[in-house]
C-alpha positions as CSV (number, residue, x, y, z in Angstrom):
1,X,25.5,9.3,-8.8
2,X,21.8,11.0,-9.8
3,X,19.2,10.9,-7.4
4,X,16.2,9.2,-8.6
5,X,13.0,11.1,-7.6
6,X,10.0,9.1,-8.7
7,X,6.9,11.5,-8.9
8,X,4.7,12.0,-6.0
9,X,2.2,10.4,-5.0
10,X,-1.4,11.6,-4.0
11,X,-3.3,11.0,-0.5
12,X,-6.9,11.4,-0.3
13,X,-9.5,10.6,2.0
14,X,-12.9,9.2,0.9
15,X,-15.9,9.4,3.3
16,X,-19.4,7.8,2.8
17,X,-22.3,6.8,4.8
18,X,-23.1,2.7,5.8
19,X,-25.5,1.3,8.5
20,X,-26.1,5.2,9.7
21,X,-22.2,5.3,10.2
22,X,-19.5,7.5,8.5
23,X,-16.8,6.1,6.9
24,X,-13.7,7.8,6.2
25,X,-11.1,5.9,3.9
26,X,-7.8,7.4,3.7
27,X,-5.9,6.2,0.2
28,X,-2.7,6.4,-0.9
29,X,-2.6,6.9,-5.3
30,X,-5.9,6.9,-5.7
31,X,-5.3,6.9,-9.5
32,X,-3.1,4.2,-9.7
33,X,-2.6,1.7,-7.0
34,X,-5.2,2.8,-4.4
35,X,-3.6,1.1,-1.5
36,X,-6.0,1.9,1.6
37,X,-3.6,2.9,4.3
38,X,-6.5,3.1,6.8
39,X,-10.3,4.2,7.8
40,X,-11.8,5.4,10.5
41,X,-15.5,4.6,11.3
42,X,-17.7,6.5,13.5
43,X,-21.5,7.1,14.9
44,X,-23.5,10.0,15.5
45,X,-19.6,11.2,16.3
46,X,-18.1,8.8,18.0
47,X,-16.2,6.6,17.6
48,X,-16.9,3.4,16.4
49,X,-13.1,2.2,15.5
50,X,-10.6,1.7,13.1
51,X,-9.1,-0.4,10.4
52,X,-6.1,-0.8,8.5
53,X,-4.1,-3.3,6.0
54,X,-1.2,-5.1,7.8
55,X,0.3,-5.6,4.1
56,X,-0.5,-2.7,2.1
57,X,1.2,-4.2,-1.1
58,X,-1.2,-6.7,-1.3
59,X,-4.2,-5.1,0.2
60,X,-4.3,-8.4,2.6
61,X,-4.3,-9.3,6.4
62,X,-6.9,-6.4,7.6
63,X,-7.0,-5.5,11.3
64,X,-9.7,-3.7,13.0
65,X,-9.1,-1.8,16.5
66,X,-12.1,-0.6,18.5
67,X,-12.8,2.5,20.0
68,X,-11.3,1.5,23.2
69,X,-8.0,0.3,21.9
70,X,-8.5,-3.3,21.7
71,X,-8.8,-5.8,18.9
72,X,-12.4,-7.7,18.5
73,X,-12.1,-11.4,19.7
74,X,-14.2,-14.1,19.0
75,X,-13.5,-17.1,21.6
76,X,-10.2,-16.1,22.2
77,X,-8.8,-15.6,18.5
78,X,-9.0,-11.9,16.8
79,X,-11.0,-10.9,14.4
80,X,-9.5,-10.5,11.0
81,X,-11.3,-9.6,7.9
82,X,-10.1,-10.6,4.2
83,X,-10.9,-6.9,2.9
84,X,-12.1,-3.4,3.4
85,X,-15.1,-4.0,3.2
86,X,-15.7,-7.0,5.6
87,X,-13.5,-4.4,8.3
88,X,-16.7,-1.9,7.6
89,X,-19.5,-4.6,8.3
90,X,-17.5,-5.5,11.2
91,X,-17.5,-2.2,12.6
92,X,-20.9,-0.7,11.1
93,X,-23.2,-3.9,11.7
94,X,-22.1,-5.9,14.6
95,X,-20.1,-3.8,16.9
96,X,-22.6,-1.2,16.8
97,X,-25.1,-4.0,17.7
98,X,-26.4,-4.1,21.5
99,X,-23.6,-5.7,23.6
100,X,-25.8,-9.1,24.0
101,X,-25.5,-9.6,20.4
102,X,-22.4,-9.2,18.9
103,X,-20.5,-12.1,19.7
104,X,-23.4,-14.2,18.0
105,X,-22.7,-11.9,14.9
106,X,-19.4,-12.3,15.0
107,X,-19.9,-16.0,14.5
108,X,-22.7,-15.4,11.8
109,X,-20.4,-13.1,9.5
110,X,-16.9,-15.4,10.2
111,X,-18.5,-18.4,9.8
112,X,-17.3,-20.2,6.3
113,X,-19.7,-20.6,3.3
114,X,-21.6,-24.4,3.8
């Protein structure tokens, strides 16, 4: 029996600025599939949270953790975002917001198209 040994795949990470927030992507085969395994958001060094794809095949069912271990709510149900980028508004735009505000902008960005 041979072994098969398919070729190796590359891991990078990918950092950019959003909202006055750094955003560190880390990407498995970049060239090819680009599957985000997971990013890490952060202001002026801290913390901000995380994010990662529950299903990396499909690049679906996004989860978002704060900095204190816990998964946003909005009226009881978690907050789940369709992609990346939705994760990085989520954590760059509202829960950086003051405290008084971010349930409201939780609604505003969840809330379907009219």
């Amino acid at each position: 029996m041979t072994k098969h040994n398919p070729p190796e795949a590359e891991i990078v990470a990918r950092s950019f600025t959003e909202s006055g927030c750094q955003v560190t992507s880390v990407i498995y085969d970049p060239a090819d599939a680009q599957q985000i395994l997971y990013g890490v958001v952060t202001r002026d060094g801290v913390l901000v949270g995380s994010y990662y794809c529950a299903d990396r095949v499909r690049q679906c069912d996004w989860r978002i953790v704060t900095a204190d271990g816990h998964e946003p709510t909005l009226d009881g149900t978690p907050v789940r975002p369709r992609d990346e980028g939705s994760a990085v508004i989520v954590l760059t735009t509202i829960l950086t917001a003051p405290e008084h505000e971010i349930d409201q902008r939780l609604r505003d960005a969840t809330r379907p198209p009219r």
